[in-house]
N, C-alpha and C positions, 0 to 999 in steps of 0.2 A: 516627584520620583519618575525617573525615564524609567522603563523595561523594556524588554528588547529578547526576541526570542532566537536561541539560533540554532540552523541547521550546520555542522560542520566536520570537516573532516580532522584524521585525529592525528596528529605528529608524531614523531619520535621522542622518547623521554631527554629531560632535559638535567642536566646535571641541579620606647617608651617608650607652682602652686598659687594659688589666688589670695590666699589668707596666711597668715605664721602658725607655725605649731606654738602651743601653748604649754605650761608646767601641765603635768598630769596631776589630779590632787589624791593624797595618799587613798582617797573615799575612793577617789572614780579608779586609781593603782587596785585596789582590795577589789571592787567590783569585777575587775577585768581579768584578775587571777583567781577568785571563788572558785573551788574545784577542782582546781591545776592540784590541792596538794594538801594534807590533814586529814582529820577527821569528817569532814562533811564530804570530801569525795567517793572515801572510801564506802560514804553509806549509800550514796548516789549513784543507779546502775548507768555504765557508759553505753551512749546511745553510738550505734553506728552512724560514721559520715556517709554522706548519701552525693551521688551527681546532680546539682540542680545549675540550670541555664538559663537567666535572664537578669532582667533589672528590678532591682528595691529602687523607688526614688522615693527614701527615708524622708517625712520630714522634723528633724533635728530638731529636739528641744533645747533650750537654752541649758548650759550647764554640760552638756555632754561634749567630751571632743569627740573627734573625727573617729579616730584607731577604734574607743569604746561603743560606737556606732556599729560600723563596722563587723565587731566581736558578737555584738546584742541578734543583729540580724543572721549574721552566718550561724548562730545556735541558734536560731529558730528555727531553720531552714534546714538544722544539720550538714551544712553544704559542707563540700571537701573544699571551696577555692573561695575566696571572695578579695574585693577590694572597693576603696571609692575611686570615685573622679571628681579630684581637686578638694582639698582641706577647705574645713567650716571651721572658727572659731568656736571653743564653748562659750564666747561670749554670745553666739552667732542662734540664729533658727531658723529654719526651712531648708529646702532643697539640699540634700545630699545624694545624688546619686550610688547608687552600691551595685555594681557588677560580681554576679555568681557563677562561676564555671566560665563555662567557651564564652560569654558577656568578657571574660577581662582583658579579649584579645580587640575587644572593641573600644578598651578605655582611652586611649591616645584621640579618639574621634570624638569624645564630649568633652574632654579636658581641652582641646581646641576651639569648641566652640563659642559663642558669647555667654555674657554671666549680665544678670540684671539683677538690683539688690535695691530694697528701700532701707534707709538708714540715717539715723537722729545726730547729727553733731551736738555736744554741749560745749559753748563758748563761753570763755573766759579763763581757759586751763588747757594748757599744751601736758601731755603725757607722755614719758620715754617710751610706751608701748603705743600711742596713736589711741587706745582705748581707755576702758574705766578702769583697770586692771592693774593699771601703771602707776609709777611715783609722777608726781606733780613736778614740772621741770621750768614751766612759765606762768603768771597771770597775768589777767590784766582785766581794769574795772570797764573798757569797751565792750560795747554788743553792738553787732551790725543789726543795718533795718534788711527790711526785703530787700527792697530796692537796689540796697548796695552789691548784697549775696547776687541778685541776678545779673547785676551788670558786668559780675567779674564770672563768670561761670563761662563765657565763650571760652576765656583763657585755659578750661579744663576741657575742652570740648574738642575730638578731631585726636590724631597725633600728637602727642606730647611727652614730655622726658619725668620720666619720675624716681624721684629717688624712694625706693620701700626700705619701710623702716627698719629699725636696727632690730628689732623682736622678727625678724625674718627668717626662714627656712632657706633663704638662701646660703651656699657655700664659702665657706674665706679659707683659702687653703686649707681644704679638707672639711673645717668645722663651721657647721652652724652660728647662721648669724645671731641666734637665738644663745646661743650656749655660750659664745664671748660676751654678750654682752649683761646675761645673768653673774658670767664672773669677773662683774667690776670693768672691761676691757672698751676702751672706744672704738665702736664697730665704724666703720667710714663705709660708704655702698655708693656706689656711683650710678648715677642717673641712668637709665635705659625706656628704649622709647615702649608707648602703650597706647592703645587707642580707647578712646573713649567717644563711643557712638552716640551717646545722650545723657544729659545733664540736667537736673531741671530740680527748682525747688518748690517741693509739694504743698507744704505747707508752716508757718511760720508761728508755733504754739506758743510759747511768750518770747520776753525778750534773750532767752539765756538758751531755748533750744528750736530748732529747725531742722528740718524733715525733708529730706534728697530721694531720688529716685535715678537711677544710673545707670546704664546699660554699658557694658563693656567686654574689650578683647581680653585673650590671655595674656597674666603676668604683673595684671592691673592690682593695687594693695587699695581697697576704698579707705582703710585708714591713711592714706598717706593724704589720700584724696581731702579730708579732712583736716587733716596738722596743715597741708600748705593753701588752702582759703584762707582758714584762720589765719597764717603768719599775711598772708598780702590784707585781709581785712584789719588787721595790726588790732586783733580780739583775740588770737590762739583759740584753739579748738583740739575737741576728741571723740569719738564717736562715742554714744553711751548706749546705742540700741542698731542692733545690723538683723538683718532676713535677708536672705538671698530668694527670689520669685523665679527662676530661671536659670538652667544650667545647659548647654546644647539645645540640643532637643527637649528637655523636660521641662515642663512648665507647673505648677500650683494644681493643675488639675492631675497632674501624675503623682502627687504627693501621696503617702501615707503617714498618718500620724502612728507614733509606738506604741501607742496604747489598743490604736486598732489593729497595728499589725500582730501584736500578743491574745489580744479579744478572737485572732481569726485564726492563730493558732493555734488556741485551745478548744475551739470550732473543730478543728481539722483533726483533732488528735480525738474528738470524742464520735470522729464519721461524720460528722452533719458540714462540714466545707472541706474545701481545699486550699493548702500554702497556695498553688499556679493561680490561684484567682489574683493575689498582691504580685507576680510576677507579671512585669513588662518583656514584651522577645526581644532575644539577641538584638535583632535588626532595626532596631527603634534607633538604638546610636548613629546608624546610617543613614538618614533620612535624607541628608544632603546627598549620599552618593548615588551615582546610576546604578540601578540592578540589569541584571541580562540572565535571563533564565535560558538554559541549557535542556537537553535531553537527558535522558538517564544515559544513555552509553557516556558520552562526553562526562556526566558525570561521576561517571567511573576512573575515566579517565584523570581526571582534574584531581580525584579522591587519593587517588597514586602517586599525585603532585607531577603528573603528566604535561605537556603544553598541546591544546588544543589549537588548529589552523584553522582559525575564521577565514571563510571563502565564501559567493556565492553575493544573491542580491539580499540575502535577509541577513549578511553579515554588519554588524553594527558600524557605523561611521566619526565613532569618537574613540579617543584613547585616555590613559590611565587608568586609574584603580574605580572599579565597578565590584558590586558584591555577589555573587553568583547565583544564583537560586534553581533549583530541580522540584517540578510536582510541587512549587508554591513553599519551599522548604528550604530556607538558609543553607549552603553548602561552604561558599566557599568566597575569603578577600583574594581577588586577583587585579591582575594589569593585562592593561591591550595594547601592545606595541609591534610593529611590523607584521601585523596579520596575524597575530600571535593574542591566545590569551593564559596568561601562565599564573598558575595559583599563585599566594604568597601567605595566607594562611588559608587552613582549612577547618573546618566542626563539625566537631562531632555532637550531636544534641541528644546522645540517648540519656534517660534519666526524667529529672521532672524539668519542666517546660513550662512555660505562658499559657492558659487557657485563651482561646479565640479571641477573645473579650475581656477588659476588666469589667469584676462583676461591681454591679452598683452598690451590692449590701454589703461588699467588703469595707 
C-alpha cells in the first residue's frame, strides 16, 4: 500500500459472476421469506435497521445459495444495505464475501480481483449443469491416471477461451442463460477469453475422483473447467465438491463460519460482545489501491465533491484512482489527473464500524 500525505491548495468546484445462480429450493424460498408475512410476523417485534459499514467474509455452507447468505447476515447485523461480491453455488462452501453499507461502493474492486478454489471432479459422467445437480448427458467406462490429468493441464493454464456453461447467469437477449435452459431451450454461449493463473492437480483419491486447486481471473466458470478436461481426456467429468479459499483480498483466515457469526450475535445482544468484532473496514477491498491521506480542510473540500489542486513537492507523482484518507479514516474514491484530485465516490461511515482488530475469540 503507497500513502502519501498532502499538503494542497484548493480549486474551484467542479461540476457495477464467477459461478451460475441456481434454483432456489421451495425450503431455502420459505427461509428467506419467514416474517415477511402471517402469523409468526405478526408475533415478532420489528427490529430497527441500523447503518453498519464493512465486510462479512461469510464462510458459506454447502446448501445455501448466495441471495439466502446474504439475507442471514444482513439480519444479523440489522443492516439497512448489504450485497456480495461474486455468487457461490449452494453446491459451493467458503469464501463469500458480504459488503454492508458504504462497503458496497467497494464491491466492483473484489469482484475484480482473483478467485482461488479447491475442487473434486468425478469422472466418468458429463452433466448439463457441469455439477452433481444436473441430468446425466455423457458416460464413459475411462478414467484418466495422474499422469495424463497433468499433462494436459498447461492447455487450461495462462489465457484461454471458455465456453460457460449453459446453467449460467449470463444474458441471451435479456434472459438468463439459466432460465432458457431450465425451459427445455438450447442455450448456445460463445467462448470468451479467461485467465487462468494456476492449475495443478492436488491430489488423485481413487480412480473415479481428483482434487484441483486453481487460481483464477474474473469470468472464469471452474465447472466448465471440468466438463472440458474431461471431454479432451475422452472420460467426461463434473465437479461433485467446490470451496472457494480466496476472493480479492480475503483469504480462509478472513472467513467466518455461521454458526460463529450467530454464537457472536447473541453475545452482542446479551452485552458481553460486539457485531464490529466479525466486521472487516471499508478499505480492506482496496488493498491494491494507492491511499493519499489529506488534511482535514481539503477534506472538507473533497466531502462537498470539491477538486483539490495538488501542487508543491509533497504533491504525489502518480495518477488514477487512489482512496483518500483523513486522520487515518476512509473518506473518499478519487482520481489524479492533471494536478487535480477529484472525488468520485465519497463515505460516510457514521453508524457501526470495524473494531481495530479482529478479535481472536470471535
Amino acid at each position: 500500500m503507497i500513502v502519501t500525505t498532502v499538503n494542497s491548495v484548493i480549486e474551484q468546484p467542479i461540476g457495477d459472476s464467477d459461478s451460475a445462480a441456481k434454483n432456489i429450493s421451495p425450503a431455502a424460498h420459505h427461509d428467506q421469506n419467514r416474517g415477511r408475512s402471517g402469523k409468526q410476523s405478526r408475533q415478532q417485534p420489528r427490529r430497527d435497521k441500523r447503518d453498519v459499514h464493512g465486510w462479512v467474509v461469510l464462510d458459506k455452507p454447502i446448501g445455501m445459495t448466495s441471495t439466502h447468505a446474504v439475507a442471514v447476515v444482513k439480519r444479523l447485523f440489522q443492516a439497512k444495505r448489504a450485497g456480495h461480491a461474486g455468487t457461490l453455488d449452494p453446491l459451493a462452501s467458503g469464501g463469500l464475501p458480504i459488503a454492508m453499507g458504504e462497503a458496497t461502493k467497494t464491491v466492483p474492486f473484489v469482484m475484480d480481483g482473483r478467485k482461488r478454489y479447491r475442487f473434486t471432479v468425478c469422472w466418468g459422467e458429463e452433466r448439463d449443469t457441469d455439477d452433481t445437480e444436473g441430468r446425466v448427458t455423457q458416460t464413459s467406462e475411462t478414467r484418466p491416471s495422474a499422469s495424463a490429468i497433468r499433462d494436459l493441464l498447461p492447455q487450461f493454464t495462462g489465457l484461454i477461451e471458455q465456453t460457460p456453461p449453459q446453467y449460467s447467469a449470463i444474458k441471451i437477449q435479456g434472459e438468463r442463460a439459466y432460465d432458457l435452459a431450465r425451459d427445455g431451450e438450447i442455450v448456445e454461449l460463445k467462448p470468451r477469453p479467461v485467465e487462468i493463473y494456476h492449475l495443478s492437480l492436488v491430489e488423485q483419491s481413487d480412480s473415479s475422483h481428483s482434487i484441483f486447486e486453481a487460481e483464477c481471473g474474473k469470468g472464469t466458470y471452474v465447472r466448465a473447467l471440468a466438463r472440458d478436461i474431461g471431454r479432451l481426456l475422452g472420460c467426461y467429468g463434473h465437479i461433485c465438491a467446490l470451496r472457494r479459499t480466496l476472493v480479492g483480498p480475503f483469504g480462509e483466515a478472513d472467513m467466518i463460519p455461521l454458526e460463529q457469526l450467530e454464537a457472536l450475535c447473541d453475545r452482542a445482544a446479551s452485552g458481553e460482545g460486539s457485531l464490529a468484532d466479525a466486521l472487516l473496514p471499508v478499505e480492506t477491498a482496496l488493498d491494491d489501491i494507492p491511499a493519499l491521506a489529506v488534511t482535514r480542510a481539503d477534506a472538507a473540500r473533497l466531502h462537498r465533491g470539491q477538486a483539490v489542486l495538488l501542487r508543491g513537492r509533497d504533491a504525489p507523482n502518480c495518477s488514477g484512482t487512489v482512496y483518500v484518507t483523513v486522520a487515518g479514516r476512509l473518506l473518499a474514491l478519487a482520481e489524479i489527473g492533471n494536478g487535480e484530485l477529484i472525488p468520485k465516490r465519497v463515505f460516510n461511515l457514521t453508524g457501526l464500524t470495524a473494531s481495530s482488530g479482529r478479535n481472536e475469540s470471535v
